[in-house]
OpenMM code with the backbone's topology and positions (N, CA, C; nanometers):
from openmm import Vec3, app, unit

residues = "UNK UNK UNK UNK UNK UNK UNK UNK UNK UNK UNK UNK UNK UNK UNK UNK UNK UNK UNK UNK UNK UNK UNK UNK UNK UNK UNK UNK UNK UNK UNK UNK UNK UNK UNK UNK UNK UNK UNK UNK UNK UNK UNK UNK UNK UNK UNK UNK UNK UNK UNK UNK UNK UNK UNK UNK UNK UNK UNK UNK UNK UNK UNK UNK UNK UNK UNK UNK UNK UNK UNK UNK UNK UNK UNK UNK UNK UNK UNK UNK UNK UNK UNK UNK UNK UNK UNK UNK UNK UNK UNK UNK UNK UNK UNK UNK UNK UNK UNK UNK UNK UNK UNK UNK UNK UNK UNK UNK UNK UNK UNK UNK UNK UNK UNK UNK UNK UNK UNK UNK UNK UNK UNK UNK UNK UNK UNK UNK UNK UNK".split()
positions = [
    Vec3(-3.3143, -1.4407, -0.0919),
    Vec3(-3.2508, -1.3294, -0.0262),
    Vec3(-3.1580, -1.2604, -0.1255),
    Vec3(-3.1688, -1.1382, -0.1188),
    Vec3(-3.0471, -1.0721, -0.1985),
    Vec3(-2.9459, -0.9575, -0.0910),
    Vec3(-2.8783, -0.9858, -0.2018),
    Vec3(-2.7445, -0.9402, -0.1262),
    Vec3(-2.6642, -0.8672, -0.2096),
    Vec3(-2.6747, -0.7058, -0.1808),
    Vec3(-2.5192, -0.6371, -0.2122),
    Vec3(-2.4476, -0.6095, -0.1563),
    Vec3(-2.3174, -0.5927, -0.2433),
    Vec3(-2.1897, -0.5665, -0.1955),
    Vec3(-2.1726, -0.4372, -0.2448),
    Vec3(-2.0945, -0.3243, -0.1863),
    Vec3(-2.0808, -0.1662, -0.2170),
    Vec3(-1.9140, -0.1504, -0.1839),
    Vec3(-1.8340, -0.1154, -0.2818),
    Vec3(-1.7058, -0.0893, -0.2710),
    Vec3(-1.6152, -0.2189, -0.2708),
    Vec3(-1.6602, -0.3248, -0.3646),
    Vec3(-1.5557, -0.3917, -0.3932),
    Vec3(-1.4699, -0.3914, -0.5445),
    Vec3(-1.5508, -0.3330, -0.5811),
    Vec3(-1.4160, -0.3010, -0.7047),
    Vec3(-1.2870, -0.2352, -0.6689),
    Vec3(-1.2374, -0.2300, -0.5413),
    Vec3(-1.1100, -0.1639, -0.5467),
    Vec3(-1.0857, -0.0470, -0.4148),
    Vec3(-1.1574, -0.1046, -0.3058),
    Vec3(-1.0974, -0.0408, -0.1831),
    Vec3(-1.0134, 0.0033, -0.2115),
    Vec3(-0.9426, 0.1279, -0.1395),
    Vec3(-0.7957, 0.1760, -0.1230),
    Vec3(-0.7490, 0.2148, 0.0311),
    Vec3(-0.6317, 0.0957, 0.1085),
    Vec3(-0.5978, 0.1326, 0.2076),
    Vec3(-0.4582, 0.1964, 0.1944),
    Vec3(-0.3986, 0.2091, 0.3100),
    Vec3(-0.2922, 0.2783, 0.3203),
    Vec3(-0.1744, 0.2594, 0.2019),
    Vec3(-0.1102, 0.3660, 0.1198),
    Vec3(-0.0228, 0.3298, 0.0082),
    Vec3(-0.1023, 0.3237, -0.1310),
    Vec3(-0.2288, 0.2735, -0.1217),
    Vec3(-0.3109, 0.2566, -0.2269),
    Vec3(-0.3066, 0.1130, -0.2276),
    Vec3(-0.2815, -0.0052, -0.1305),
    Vec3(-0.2926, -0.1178, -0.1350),
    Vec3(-0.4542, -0.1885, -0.1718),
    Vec3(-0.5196, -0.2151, -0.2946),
    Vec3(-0.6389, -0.2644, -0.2817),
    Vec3(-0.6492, -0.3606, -0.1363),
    Vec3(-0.7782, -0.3310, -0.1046),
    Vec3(-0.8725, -0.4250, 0.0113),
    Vec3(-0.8737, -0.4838, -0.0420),
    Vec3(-0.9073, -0.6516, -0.0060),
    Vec3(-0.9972, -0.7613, -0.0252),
    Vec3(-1.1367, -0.7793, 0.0324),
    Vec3(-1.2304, -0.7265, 0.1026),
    Vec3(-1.3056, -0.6914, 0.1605),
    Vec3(-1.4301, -0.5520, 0.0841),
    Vec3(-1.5392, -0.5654, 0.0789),
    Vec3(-1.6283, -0.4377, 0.0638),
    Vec3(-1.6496, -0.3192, 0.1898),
    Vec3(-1.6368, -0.2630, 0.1502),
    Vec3(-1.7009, -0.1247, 0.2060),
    Vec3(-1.8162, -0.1314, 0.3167),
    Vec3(-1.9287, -0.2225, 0.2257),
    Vec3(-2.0323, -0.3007, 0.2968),
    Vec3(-2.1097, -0.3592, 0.2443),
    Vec3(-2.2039, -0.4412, 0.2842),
    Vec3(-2.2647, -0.5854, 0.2458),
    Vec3(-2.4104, -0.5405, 0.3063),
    Vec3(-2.5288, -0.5625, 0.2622),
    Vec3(-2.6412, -0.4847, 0.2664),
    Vec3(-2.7262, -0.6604, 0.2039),
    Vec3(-2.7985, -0.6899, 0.2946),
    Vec3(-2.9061, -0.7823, 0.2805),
    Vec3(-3.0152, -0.8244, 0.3538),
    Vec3(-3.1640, -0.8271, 0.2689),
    Vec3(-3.2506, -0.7857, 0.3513),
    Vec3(-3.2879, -0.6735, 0.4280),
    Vec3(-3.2258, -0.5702, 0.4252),
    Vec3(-3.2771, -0.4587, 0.4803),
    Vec3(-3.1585, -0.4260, 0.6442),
    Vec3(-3.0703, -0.5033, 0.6137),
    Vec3(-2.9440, -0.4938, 0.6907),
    Vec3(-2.8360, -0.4762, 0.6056),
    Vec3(-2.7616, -0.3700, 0.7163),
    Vec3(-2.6131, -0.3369, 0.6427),
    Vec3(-2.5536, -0.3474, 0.7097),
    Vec3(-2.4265, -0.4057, 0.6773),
    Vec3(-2.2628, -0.4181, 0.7605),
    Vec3(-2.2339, -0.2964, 0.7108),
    Vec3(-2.1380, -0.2096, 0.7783),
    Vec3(-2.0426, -0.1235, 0.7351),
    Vec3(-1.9277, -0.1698, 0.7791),
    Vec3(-1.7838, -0.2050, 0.6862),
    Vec3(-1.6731, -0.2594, 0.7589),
    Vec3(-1.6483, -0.1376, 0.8557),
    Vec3(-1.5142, -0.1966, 0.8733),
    Vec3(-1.4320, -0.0750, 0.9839),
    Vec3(-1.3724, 0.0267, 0.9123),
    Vec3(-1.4207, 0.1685, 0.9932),
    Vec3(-1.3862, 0.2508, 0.9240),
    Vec3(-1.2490, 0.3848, 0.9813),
    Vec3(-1.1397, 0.4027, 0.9275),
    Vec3(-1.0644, 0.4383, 0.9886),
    Vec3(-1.0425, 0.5710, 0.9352),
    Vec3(-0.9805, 0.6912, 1.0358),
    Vec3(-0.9782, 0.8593, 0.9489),
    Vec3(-0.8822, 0.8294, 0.8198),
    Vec3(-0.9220, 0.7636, 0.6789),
    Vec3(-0.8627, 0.8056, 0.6445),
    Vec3(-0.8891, 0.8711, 0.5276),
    Vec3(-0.8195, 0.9336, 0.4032),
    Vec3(-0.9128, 0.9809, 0.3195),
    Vec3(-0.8079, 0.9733, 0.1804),
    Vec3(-0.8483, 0.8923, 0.1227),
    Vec3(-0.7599, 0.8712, -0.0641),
    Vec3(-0.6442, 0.8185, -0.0316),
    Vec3(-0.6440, 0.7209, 0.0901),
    Vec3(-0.5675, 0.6165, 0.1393),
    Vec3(-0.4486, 0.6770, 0.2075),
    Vec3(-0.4592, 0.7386, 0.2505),
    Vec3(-0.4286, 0.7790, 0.3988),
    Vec3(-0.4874, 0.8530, 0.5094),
    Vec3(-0.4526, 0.8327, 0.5934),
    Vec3(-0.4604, 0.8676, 0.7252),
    Vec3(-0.4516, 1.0287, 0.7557),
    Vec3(-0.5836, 1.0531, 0.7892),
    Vec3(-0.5571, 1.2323, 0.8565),
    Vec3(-0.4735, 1.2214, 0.9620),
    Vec3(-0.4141, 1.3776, 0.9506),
    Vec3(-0.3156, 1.4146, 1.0990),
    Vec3(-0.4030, 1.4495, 1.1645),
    Vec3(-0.4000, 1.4238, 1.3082),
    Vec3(-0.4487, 1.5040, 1.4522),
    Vec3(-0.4587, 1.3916, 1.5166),
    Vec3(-0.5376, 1.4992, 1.6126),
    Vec3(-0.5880, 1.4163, 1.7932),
    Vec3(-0.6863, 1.3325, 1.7232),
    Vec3(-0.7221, 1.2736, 1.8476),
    Vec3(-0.8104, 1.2047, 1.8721),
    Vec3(-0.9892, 1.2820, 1.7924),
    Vec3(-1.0120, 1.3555, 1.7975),
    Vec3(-1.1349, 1.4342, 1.8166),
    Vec3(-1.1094, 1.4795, 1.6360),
    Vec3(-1.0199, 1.4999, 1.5760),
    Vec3(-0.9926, 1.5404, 1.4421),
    Vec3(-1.0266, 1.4101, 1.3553),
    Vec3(-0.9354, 1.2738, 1.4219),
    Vec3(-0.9629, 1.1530, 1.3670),
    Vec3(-1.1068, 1.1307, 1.3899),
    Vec3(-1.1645, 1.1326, 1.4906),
    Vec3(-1.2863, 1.0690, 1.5155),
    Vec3(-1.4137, 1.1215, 1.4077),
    Vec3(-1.4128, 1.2303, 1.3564),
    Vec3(-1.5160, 1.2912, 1.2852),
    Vec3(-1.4416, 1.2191, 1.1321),
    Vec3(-1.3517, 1.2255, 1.1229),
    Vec3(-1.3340, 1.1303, 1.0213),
    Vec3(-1.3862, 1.0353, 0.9225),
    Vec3(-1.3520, 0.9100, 1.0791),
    Vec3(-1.3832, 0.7891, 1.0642),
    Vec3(-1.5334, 0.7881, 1.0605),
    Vec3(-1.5870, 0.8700, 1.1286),
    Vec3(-1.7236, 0.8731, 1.1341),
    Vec3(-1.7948, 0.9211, 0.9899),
    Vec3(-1.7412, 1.0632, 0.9772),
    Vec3(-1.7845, 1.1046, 0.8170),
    Vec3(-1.7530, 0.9419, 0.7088),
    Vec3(-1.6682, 0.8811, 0.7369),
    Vec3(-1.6227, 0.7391, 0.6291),
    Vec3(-1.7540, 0.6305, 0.6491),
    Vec3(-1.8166, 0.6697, 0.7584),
    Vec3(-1.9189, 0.5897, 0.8001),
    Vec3(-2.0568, 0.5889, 0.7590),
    Vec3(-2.0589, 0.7280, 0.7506),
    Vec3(-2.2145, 0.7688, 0.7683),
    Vec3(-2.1648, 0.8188, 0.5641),
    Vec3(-2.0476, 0.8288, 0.4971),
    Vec3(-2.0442, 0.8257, 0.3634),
    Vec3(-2.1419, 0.6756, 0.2748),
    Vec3(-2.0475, 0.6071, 0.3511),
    Vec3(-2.1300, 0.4263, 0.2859),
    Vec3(-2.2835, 0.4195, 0.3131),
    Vec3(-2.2781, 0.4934, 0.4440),
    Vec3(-2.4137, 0.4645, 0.4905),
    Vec3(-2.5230, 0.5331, 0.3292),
    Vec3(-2.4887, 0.6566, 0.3440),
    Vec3(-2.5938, 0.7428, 0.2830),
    Vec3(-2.5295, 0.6619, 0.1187),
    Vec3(-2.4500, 0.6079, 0.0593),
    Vec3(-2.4416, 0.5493, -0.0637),
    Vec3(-2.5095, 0.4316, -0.0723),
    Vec3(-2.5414, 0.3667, 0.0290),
    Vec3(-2.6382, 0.2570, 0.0768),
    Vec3(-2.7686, 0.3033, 0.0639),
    Vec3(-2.8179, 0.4244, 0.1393),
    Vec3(-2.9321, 0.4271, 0.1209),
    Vec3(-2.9883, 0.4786, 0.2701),
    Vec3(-2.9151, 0.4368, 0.3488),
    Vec3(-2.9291, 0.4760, 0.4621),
    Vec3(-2.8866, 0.5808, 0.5408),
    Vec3(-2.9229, 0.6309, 0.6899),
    Vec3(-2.8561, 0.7128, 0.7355),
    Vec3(-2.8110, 0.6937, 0.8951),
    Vec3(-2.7288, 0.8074, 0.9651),
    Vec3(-2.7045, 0.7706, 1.1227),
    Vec3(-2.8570, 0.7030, 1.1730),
    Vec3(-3.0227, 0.7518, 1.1578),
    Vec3(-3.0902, 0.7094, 1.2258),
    Vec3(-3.1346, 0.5350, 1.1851),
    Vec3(-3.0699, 0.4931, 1.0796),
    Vec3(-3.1063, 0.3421, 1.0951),
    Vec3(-2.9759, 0.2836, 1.1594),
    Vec3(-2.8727, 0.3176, 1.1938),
    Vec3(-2.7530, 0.2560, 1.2614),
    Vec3(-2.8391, 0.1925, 1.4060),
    Vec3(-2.8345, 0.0403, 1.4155),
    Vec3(-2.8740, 0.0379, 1.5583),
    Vec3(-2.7897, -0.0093, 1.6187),
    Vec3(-2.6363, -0.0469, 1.5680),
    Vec3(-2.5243, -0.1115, 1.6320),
    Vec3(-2.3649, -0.0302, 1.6096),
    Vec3(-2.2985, -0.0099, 1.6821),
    Vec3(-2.1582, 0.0897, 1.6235),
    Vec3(-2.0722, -0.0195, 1.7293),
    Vec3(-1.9417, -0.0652, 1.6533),
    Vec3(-1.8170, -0.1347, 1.7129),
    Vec3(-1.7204, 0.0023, 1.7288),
    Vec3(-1.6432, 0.0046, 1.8756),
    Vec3(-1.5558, 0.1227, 1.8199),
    Vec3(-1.4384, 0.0515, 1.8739),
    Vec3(-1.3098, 0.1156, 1.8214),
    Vec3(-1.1676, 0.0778, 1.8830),
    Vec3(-1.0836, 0.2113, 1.9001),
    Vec3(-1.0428, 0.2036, 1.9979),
    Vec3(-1.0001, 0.3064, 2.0408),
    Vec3(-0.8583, 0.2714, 2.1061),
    Vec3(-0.7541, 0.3425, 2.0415),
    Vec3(-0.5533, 0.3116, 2.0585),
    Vec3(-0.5884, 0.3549, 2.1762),
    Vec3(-0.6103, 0.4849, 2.2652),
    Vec3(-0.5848, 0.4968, 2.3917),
    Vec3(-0.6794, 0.5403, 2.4708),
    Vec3(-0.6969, 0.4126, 2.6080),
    Vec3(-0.8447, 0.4859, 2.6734),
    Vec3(-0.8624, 0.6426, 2.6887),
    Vec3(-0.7535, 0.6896, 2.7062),
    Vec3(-0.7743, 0.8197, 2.7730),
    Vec3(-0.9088, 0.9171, 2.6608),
    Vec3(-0.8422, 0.8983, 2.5630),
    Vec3(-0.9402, 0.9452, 2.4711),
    Vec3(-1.0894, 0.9192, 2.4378),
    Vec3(-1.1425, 0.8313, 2.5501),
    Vec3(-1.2697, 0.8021, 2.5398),
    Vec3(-1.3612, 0.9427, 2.5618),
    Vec3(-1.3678, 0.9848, 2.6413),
    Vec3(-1.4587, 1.1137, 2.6729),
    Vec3(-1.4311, 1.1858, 2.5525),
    Vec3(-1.3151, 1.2163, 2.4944),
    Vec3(-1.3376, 1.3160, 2.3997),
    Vec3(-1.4125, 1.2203, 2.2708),
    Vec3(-1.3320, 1.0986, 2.2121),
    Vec3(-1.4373, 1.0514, 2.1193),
    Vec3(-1.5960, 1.0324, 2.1196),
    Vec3(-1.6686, 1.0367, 2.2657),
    Vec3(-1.7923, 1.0255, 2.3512),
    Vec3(-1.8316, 1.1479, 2.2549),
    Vec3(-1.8183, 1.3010, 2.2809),
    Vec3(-1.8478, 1.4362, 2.2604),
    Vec3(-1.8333, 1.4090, 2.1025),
    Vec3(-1.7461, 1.3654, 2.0020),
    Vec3(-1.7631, 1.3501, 1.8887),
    Vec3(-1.9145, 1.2729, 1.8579),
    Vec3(-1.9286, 1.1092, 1.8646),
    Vec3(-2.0045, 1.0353, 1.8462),
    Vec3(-2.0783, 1.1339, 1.8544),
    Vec3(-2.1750, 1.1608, 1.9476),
    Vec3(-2.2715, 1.1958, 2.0203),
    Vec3(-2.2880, 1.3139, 1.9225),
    Vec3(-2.2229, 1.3882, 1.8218),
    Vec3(-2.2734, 1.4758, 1.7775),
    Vec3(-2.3734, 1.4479, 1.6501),
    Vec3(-2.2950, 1.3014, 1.5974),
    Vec3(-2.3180, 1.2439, 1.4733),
    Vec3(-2.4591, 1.1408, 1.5574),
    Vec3(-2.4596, 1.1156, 1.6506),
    Vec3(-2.5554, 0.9714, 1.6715),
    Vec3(-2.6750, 1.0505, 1.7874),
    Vec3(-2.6365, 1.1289, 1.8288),
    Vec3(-2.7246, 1.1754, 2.0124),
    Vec3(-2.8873, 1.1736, 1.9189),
    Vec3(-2.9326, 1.2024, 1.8484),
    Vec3(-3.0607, 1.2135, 1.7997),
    Vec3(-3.1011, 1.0551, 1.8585),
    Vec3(-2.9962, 0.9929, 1.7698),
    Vec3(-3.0815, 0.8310, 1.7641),
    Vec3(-2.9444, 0.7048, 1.7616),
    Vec3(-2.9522, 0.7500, 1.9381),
    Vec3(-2.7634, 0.6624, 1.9952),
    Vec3(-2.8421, 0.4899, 1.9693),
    Vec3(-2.7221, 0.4424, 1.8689),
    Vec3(-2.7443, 0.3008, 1.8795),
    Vec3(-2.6914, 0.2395, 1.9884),
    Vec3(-2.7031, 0.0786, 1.9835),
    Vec3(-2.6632, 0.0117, 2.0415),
    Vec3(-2.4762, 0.0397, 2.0664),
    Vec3(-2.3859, 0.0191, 2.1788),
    Vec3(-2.2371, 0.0142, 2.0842),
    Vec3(-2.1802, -0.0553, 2.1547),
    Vec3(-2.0488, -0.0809, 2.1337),
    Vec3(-1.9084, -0.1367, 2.2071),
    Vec3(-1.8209, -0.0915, 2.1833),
    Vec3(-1.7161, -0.0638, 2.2486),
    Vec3(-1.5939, 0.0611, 2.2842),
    Vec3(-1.5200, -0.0395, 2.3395),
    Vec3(-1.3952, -0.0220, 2.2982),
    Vec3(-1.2437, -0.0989, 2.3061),
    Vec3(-1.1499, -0.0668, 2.2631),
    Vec3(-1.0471, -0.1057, 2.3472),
    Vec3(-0.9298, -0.0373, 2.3635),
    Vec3(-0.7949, -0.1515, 2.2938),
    Vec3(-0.7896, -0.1037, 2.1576),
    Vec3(-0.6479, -0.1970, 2.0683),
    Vec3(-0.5653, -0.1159, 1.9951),
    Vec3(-0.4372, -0.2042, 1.9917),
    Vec3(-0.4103, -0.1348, 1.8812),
    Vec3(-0.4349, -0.1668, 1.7469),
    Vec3(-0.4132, -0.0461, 1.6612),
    Vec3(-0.4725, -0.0450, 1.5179),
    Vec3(-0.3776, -0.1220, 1.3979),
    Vec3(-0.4309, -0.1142, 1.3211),
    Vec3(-0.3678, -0.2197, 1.1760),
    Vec3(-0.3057, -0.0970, 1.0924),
    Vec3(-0.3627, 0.0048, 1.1248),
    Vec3(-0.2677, 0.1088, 1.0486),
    Vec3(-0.2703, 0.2226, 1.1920),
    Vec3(-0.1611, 0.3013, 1.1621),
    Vec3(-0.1425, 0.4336, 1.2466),
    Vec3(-0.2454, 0.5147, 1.2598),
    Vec3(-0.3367, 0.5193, 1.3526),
    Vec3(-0.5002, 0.5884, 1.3662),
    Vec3(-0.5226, 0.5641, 1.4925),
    Vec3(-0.5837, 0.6552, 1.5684),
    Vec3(-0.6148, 0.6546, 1.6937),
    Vec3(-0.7448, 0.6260, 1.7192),
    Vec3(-0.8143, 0.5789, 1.6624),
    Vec3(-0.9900, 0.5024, 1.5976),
    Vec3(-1.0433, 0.4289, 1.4823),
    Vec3(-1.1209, 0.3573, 1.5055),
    Vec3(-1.1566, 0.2515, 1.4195),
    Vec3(-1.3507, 0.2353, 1.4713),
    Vec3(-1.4087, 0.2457, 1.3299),
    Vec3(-1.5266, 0.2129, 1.4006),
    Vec3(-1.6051, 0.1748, 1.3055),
    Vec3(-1.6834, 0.0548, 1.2969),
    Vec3(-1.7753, -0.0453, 1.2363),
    Vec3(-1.9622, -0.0188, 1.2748),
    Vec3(-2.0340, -0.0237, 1.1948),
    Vec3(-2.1636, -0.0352, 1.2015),
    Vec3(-2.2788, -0.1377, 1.1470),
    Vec3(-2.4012, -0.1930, 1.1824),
    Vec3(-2.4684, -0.2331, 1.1401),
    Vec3(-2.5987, -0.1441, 1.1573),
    Vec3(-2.6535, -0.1473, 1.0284),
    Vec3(-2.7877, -0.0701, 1.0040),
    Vec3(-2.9275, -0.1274, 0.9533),
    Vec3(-3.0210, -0.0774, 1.0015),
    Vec3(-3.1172, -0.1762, 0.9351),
    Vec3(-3.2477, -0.0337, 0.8475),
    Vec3(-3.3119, -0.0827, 0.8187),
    Vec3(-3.4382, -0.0178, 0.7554),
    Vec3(-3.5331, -0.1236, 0.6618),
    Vec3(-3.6940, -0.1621, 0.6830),
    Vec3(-3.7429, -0.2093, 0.6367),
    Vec3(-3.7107, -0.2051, 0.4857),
    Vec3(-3.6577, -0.3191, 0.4147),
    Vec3(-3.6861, -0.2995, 0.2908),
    Vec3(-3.7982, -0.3232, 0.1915),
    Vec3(-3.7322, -0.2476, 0.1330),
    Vec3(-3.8418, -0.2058, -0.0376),
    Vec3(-3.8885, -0.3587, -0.1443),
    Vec3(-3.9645, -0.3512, -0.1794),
    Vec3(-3.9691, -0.4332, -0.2850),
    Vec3(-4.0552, -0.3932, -0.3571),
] * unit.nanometer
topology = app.Topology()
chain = topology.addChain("A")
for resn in residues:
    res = topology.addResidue(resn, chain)
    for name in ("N", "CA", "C"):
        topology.addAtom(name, app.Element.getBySymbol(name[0]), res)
């Protein structure tokens, strides 16, 4: 089995604190995407809910397509979400990025590890190459 790792030379979270963790882990024709939060050159965008959410998502579907992949091999999305209320509007986001080809998901309501009103994780698959 082989196995890469994509973005561990030097994550950057909030402050510029290196991650310990990759970006994502890709084996066999499966990809983790960690959790991905709005942020961009290690911080956090301002706005609502609906500003963050295209974000985190663009941070998503970035690894994805550096992987190799795209939204239509995603068949699993984790989401976290700081306040229910904001579900319907993050719904109308997703759905713009996924409605072609809606994976599997789970939606939950925590709070976050940094100041962000979303958090969202994927697994992807596509027959691989050899």
């Amino acid at each position: 089995m082989s196995i890469k790792r994509y973005g561990v030379e030097g994550g950057k979270g909030t402050g510029g604190q290196h991650l310990p963790f990759a970006r994502a882990v890709e084996a066999n024709g499966w990809l983790y995407v960690s959790g991905q939060v709005p942020m961009v050159d290690g911080e956090v965008v301002v706005g609502n809910i609906i500003v963050q959410s295209h974000q985190a998502i663009r941070n998503v579907l970035s690894i994805l397509k550096e992987a190799g992949y795209g939204p239509e091999h995603v068949v699993r999305c984790g989401v976290w979400l700081d306040d229910p209320r904001d579900f319907q509007s993050f719904n109308g986001v997703f759905r713009e990025y996924f409605g072609a080809n809606p994976p599997a998901r789970a939606c939950v309501v925590s709070s976050m590890v940094v100041d962000c009103k979303v958090e969202l994780d994927c697994v992807a698959y596509k027959e691989p190459t050899t």
